[in-house]
PAMIDREN-642430 format. One line per 2 residues: their letters; for each residue x, y, z of N, C-alpha, C. Coordinates in steps of 0.05 Angstrom, whole numbers, always signed. Layout:
N
A) X:Y:Z:X:Y:Z:X:Y:Z ~ ...
# end
This chain:
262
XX) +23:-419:-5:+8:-398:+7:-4:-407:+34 ~ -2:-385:+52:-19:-392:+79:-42:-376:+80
XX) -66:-388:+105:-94:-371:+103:-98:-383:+134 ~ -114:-358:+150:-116:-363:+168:-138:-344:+177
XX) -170:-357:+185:-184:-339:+192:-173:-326:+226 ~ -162:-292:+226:-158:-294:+249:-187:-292:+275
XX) -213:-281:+253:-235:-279:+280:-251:-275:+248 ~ -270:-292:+238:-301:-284:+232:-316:-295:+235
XX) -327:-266:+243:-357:-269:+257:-381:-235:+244 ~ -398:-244:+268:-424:-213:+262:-399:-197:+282
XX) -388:-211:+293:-372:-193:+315:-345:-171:+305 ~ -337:-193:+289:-309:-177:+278:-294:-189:+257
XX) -279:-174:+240:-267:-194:+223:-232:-185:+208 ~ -225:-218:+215:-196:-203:+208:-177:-231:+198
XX) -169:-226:+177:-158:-248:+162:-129:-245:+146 ~ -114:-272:+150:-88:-271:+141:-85:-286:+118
XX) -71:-277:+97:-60:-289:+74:-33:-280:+71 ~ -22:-301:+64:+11:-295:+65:+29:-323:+52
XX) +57:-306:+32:+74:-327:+32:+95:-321:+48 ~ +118:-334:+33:+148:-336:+48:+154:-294:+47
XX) +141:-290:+31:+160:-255:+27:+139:-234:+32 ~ +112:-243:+37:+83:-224:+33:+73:-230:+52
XX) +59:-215:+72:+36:-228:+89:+21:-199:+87 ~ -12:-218:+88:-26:-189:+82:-50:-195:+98
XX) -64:-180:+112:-88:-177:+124:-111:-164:+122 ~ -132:-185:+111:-155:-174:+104:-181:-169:+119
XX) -179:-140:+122:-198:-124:+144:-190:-127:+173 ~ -197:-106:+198:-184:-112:+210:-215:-95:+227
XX) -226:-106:+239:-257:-113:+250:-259:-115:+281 ~ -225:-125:+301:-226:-121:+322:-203:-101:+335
XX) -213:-99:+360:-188:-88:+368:-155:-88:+353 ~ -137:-72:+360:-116:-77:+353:-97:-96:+363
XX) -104:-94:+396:-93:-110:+405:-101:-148:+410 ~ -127:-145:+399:-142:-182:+393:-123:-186:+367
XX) -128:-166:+353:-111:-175:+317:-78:-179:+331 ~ -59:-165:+342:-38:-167:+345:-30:-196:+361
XX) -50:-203:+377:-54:-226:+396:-56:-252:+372 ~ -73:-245:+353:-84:-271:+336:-60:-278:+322
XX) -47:-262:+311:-21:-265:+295:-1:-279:+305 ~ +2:-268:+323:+31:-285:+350:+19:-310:+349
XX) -9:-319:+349:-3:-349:+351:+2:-359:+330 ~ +2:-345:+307:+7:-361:+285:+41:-362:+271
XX) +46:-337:+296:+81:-340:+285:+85:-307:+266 ~ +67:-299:+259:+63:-273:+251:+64:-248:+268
XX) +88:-227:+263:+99:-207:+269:+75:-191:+258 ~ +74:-174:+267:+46:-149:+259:+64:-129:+238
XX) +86:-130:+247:+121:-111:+240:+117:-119:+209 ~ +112:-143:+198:+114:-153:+173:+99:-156:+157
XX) +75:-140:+165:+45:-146:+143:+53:-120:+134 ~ +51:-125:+101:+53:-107:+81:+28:-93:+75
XX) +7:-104:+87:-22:-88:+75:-43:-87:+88 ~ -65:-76:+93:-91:-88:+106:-106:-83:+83
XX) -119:-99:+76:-142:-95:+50:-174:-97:+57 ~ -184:-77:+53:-209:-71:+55:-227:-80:+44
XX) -250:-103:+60:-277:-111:+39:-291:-87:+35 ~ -302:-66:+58:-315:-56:+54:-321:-38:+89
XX) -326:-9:+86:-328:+7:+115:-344:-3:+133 ~ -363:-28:+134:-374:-30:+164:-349:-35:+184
XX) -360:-27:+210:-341:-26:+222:-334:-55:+243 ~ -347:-70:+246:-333:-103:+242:-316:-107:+220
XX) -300:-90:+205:-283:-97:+183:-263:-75:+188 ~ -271:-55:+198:-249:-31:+198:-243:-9:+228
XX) -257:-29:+240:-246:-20:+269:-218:-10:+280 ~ -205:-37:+270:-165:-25:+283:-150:-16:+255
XX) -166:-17:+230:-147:-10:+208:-135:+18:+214 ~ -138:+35:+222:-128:+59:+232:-111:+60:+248
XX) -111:+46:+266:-95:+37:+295:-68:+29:+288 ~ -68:+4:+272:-57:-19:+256:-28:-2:+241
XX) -55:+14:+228:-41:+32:+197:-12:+41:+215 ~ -26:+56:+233:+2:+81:+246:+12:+66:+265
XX) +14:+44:+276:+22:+36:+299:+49:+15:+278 ~ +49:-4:+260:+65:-14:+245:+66:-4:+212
XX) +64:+22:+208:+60:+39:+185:+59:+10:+166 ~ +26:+6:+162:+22:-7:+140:+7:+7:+125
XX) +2:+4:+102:-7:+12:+76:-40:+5:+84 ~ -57:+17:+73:-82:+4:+76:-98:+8:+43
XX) -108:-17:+32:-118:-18:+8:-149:-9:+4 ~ -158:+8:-7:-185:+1:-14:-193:+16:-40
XX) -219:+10:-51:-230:+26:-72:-235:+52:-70 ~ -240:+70:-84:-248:+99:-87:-270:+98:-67
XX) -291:+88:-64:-319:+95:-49:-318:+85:-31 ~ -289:+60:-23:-302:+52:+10:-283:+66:+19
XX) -266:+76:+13:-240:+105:+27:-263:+124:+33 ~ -272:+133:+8:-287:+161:+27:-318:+151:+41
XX) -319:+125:+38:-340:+115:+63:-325:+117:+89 ~ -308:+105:+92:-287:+107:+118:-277:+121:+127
XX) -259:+138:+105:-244:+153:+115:-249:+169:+154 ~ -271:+175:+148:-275:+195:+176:-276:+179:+201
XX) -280:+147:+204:-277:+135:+218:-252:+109:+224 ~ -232:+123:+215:-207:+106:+218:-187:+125:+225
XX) -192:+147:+226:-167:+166:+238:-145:+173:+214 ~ -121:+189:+225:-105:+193:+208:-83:+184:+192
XX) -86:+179:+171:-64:+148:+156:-49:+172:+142 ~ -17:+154:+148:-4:+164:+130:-9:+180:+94
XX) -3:+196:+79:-7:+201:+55:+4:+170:+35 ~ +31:+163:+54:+43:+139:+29:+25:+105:+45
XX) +4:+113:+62:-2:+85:+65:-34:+90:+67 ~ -42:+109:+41:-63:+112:+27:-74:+85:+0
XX) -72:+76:-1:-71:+60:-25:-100:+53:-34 ~ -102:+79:-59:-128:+75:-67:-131:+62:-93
XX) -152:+47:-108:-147:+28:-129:-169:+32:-138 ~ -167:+25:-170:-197:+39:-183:-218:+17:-195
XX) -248:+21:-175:-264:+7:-179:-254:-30:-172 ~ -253:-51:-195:-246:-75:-183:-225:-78:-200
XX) -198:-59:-206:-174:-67:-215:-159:-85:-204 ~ -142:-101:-210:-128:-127:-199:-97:-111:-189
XX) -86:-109:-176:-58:-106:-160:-39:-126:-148 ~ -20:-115:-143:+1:-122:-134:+19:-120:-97
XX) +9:-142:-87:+27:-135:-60:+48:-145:-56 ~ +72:-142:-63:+94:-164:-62:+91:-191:-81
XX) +96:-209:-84:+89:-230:-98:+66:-241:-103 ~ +44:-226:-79:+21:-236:-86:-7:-219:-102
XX) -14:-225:-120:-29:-214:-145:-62:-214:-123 ~ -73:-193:-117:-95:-186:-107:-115:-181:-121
XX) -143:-198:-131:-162:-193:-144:-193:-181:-136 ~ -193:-164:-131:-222:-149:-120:-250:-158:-142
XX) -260:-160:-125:-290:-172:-152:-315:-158:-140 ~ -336:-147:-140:-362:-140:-127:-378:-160:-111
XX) -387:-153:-95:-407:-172:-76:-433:-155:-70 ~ -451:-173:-71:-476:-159:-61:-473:-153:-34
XX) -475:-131:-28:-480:-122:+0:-487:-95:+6 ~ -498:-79:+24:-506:-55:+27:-489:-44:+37
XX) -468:-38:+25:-443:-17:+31:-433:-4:+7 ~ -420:+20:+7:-414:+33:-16:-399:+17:-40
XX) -385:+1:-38:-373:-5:-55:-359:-36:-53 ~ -368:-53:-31:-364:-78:-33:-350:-100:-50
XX) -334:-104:-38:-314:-127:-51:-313:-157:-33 ~ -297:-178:-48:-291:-194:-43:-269:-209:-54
XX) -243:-215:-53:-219:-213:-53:-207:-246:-66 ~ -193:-252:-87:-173:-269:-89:-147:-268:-92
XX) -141:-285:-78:-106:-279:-79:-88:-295:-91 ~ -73:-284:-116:-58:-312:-127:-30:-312:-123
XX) -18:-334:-129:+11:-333:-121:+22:-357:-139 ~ +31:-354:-157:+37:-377:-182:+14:-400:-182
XX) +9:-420:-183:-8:-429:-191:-32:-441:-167 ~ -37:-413:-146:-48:-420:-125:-66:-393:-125
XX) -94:-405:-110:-108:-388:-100:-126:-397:-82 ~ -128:-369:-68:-147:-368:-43:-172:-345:-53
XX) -191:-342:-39:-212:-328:-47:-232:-327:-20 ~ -239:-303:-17:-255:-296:+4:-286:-287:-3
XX) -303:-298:+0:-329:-289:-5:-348:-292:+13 ~ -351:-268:+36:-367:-259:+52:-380:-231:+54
XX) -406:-227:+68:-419:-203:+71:-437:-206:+38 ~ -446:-235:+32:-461:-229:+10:-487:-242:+14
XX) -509:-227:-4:-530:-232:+10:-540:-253:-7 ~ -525:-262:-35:-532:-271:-53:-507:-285:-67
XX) -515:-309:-75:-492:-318:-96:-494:-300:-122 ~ -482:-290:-129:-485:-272:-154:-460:-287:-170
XX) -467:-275:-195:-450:-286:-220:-417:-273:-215 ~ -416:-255:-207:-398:-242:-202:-379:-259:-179
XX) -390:-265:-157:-377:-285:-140:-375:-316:-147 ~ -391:-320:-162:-387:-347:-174:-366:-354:-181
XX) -361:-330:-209:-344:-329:-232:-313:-325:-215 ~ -313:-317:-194:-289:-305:-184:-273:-319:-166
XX) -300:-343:-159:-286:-366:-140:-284:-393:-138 ~ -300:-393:-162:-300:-421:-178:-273:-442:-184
XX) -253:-430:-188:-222:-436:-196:-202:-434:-172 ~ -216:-437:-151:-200:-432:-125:-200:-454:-114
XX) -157:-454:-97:-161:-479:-85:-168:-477:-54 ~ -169:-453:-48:-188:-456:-11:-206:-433:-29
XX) -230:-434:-2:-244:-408:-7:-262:-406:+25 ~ -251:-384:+32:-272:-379:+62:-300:-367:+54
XX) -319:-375:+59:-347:-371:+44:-364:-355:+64 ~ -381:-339:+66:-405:-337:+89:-419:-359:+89
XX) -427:-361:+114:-445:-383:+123:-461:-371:+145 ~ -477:-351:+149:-478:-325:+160:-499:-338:+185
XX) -524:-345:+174:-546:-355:+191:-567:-367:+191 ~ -587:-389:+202:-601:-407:+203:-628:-393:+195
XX) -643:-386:+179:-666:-378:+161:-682:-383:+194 ~ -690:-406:+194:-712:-408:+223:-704:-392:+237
XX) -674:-397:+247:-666:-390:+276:-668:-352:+283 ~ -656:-340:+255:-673:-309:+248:-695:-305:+248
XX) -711:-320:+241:-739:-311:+234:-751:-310:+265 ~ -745:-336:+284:-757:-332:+303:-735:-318:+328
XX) -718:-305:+317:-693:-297:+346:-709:-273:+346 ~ -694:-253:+359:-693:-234:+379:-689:-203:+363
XX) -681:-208:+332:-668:-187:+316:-702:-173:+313 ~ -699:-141:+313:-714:-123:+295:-725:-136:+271
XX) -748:-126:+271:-766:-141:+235:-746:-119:+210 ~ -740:-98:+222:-714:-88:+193:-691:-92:+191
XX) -676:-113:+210:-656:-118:+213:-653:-150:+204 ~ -678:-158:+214:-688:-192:+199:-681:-179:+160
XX) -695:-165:+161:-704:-164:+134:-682:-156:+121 ~ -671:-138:+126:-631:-133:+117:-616:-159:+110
XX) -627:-173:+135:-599:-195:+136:-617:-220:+113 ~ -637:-210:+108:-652:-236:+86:-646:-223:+66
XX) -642:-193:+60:-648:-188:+32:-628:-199:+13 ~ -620:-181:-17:-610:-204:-34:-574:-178:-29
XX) -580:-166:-2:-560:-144:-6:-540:-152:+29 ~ -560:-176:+39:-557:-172:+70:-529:-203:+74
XX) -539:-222:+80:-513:-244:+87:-529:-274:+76 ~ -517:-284:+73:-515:-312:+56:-525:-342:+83
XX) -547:-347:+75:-553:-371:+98:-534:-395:+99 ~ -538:-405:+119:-532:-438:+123:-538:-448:+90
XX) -560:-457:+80:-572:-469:+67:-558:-452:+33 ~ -560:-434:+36:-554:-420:+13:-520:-424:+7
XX) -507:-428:+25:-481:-429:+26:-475:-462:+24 ~ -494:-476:+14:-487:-509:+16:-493:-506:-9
XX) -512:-494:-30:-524:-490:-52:-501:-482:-68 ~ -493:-464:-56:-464:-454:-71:-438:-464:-87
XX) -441:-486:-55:-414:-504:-60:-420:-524:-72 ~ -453:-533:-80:-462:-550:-108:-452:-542:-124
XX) -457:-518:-136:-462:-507:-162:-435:-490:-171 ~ -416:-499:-153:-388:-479:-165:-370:-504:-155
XX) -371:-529:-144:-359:-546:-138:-338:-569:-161 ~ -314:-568:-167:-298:-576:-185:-270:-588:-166
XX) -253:-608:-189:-228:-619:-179:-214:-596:-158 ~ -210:-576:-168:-187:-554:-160:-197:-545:-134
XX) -219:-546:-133:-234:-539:-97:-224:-555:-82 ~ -211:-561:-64:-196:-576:-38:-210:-567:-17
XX) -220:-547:-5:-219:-536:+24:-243:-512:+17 ~ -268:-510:+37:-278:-499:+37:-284:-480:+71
XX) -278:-465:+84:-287:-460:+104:-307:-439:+108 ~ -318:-451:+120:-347:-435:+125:-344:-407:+143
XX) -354:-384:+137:-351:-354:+158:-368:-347:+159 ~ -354:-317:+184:-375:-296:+187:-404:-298:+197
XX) -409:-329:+217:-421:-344:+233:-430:-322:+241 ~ -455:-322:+248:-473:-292:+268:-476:-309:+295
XX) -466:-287:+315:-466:-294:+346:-493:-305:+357 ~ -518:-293:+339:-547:-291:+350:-568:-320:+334
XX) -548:-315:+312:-571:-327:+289:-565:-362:+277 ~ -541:-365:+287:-534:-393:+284:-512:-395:+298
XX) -494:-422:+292:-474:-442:+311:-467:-459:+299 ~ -435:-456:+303:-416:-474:+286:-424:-500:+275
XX) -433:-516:+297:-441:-545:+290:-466:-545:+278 ~ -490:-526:+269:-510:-522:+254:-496:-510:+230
XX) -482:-496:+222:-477:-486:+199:-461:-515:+178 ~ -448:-523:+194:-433:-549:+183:-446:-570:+181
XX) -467:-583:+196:-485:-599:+189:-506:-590:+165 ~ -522:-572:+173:-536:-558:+144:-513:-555:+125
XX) -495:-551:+123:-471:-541:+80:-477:-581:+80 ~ -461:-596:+99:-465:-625:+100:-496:-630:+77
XX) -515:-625:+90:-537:-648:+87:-536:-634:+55 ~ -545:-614:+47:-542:-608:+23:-524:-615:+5
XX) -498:-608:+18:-483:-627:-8:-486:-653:-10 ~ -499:-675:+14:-501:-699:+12:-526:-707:-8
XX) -542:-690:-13:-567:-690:-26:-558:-689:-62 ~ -541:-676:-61:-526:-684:-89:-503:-707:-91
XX) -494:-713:-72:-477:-741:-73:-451:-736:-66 ~ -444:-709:-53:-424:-698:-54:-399:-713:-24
XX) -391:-719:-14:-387:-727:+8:-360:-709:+22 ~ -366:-704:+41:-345:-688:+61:-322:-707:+64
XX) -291:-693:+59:-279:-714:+61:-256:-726:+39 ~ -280:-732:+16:-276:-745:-11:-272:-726:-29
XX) -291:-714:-37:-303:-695:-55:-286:-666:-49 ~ -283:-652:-22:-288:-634:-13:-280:-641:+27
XX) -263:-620:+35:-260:-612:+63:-271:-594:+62 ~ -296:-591:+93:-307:-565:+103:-298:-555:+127
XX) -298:-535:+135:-283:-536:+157:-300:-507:+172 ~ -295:-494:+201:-310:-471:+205:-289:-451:+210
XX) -300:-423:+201:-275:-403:+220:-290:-397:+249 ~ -271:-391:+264:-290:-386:+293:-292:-355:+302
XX) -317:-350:+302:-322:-314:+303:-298:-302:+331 ~ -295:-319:+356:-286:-311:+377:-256:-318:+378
XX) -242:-329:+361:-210:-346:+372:-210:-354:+338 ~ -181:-352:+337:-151:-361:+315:-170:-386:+303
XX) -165:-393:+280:-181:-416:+270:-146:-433:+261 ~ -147:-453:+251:-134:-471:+244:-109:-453:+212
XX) -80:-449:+219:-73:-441:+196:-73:-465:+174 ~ -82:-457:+157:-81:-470:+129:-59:-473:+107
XX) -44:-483:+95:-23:-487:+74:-30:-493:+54 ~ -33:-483:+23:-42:-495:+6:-10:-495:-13
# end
C-alpha cells in the first residue's frame, strides 16, 4: 500500500491511499488544481482515482470535491449526515458518483476494504478512516479534539497512521485567535495538541506501529519542528525512542509530503 499526505494543514486537506489497482483520495480541502498538481508529483493521474472519501463537510476538506467529482467523474463517498451537510456546497455530482454509506459501515473500493469509525469533532457526522489491503493498514485520525475510545480502538493495529498534531496549548492561548475560537479548538470536540498527540502514541503504541506521521499542523498555532520535538520529549519520558521503537515523521500543511510504502 501507498500513503501520501498531499497538503495537511488548518489550510486544507487532501490525502492519497492507493495500491497497484485502487488509488483513493481522502478529502479534497484545496483547490482542484493544487490537488491535481500534488498527484503528478507523485506519479498519480487524477484520471485514476476511484474515490474521494469524505471525513467530514468543513470546507478545508471539501473544497474541490465537487470540482474533482465532475471534472474526472469520480465517485465521492460519505455518510448520510455529512452528504446532506455538504451537499449545497459542492455543486452538482453525478447521481452514479453519489456514494452514500450508512452511519460507520465498512466498504469496498476496489481491493481496498475502507473502515469509517467516529471522531470527536463538531461536524455533523465525523469520521476517521482505515484502509486495509490483505494484511496491511493505514489509518487516518484527524480533526479530533480528543483521543476517544473509538479512535483508539480503530488505530491501534495499524501499520502507518497520520495522526493530528494540531497545536501548541501555550502558543493558542497566547496567539491572535478569538477567545471562541481558542475555546473550539481546546474543547473535547475541537483538534488534538502537540502534547496530547505524544500521549496517544504512548498509550496505543505496539510491534505493528512502524510509522507515525504527525498532521493537520495549524498555520497560526504551531510549527513543524515544535510539533515533532514536543510527540519526541513525551515519548522519551516513557522510554520510547524515535527511530527504534517507532518513526515520526511530519505532513506539511503547504507542499506534497514524502510518499510512503508499507
Amino acid at each position: 500500500m501507498q500513503f501520501c499526505s498531499i497538503f495537511s494543514g488548518s489550510s486544507g486537506n487532501s490525502l492519497y491511499v492507493g495500491t497497484e489497482k485502487t488509488k483513493i483520495l481522502v478529502d479534497a480541502g484545496l483547490s482542484g488544481k493544487k490537488i491535481q498538481d500534488g498527484l503528478s508529483e507523485i506519479n498519480v493521474n487524477p484520471q485514476e482515482i476511484k474515490g474521494i472519501v469524505i471525513t467530514h463537510e468543513h470546507d478545508d476538506h471539501i473544497k474541490s470535491a465537487g470540482i474533482l467529482s465532475r471534472r474526472f467523474n469520480i465517485p465521492i463517498y460519505a455518510n448520510t449526515n455529512t452528504w446532506e451537510a455538504m451537499i449545497n456546497s459542492i455543486g452538482e455530482i453525478k447521481e452514479e458518483n453519489i456514494k452514500v454509506y450508512n452511519n460507520y459501515d465498512a466498504f469496498e473500493i476496489g481491493d481496498i476494504t475502507v473502515i469509517p469509525y467516529p471522531i470527536p469533532h463538531d461536524a455533523a457526522s465525523p469520521c476517521g478512516y482505515s484502509f486495509i489491503k490483505g494484511n496491511k493498514k493505514i489509518s487516518i485520525a484527524t480533526d479530533i479534539g480528543h483521543a476517544s475510545k473509538e479512535v483508539r480502538d480503530n488505530i491501534k493495529d495499524s501499520d502507518l497512521i497520520l495522526l493530528e498534531s494540531n497545536h501548541d496549548v501555550e502558543l493558542l492561548k497566547v496567539g491572535p485567535y478569538p477567545y471562541y475560537l481558542k475555546r473550539r479548538i481546546l474543547s473535547e470536540h475541537g483538534h488534538l495538541s502537540n502534547e496530547d498527540a505524544g500521549k496517544l502514541i504512548v498509550d496505543i503504541l505496539n510491534s505493528r506501529i512502524k510509522k507515525i506521521i504527525l498532521g493537520h499542523l495549524s498555520k497560526t498555532n504551531n510549527y513543524p519542528e515544535l510539533a515533532y520535538r514536543t510527540v519526541l520529549s513525551v515519548l522519551e519520558m516513557y522510554g520510547i525512542k524515535e527511530g527504534k521503537d517507532i518513526e515520526i515523521d511530519i505532513a506539511h500543511r503547504d507542499r506534497v509530503s514524502r510518499l510512503q510504502i508499507i
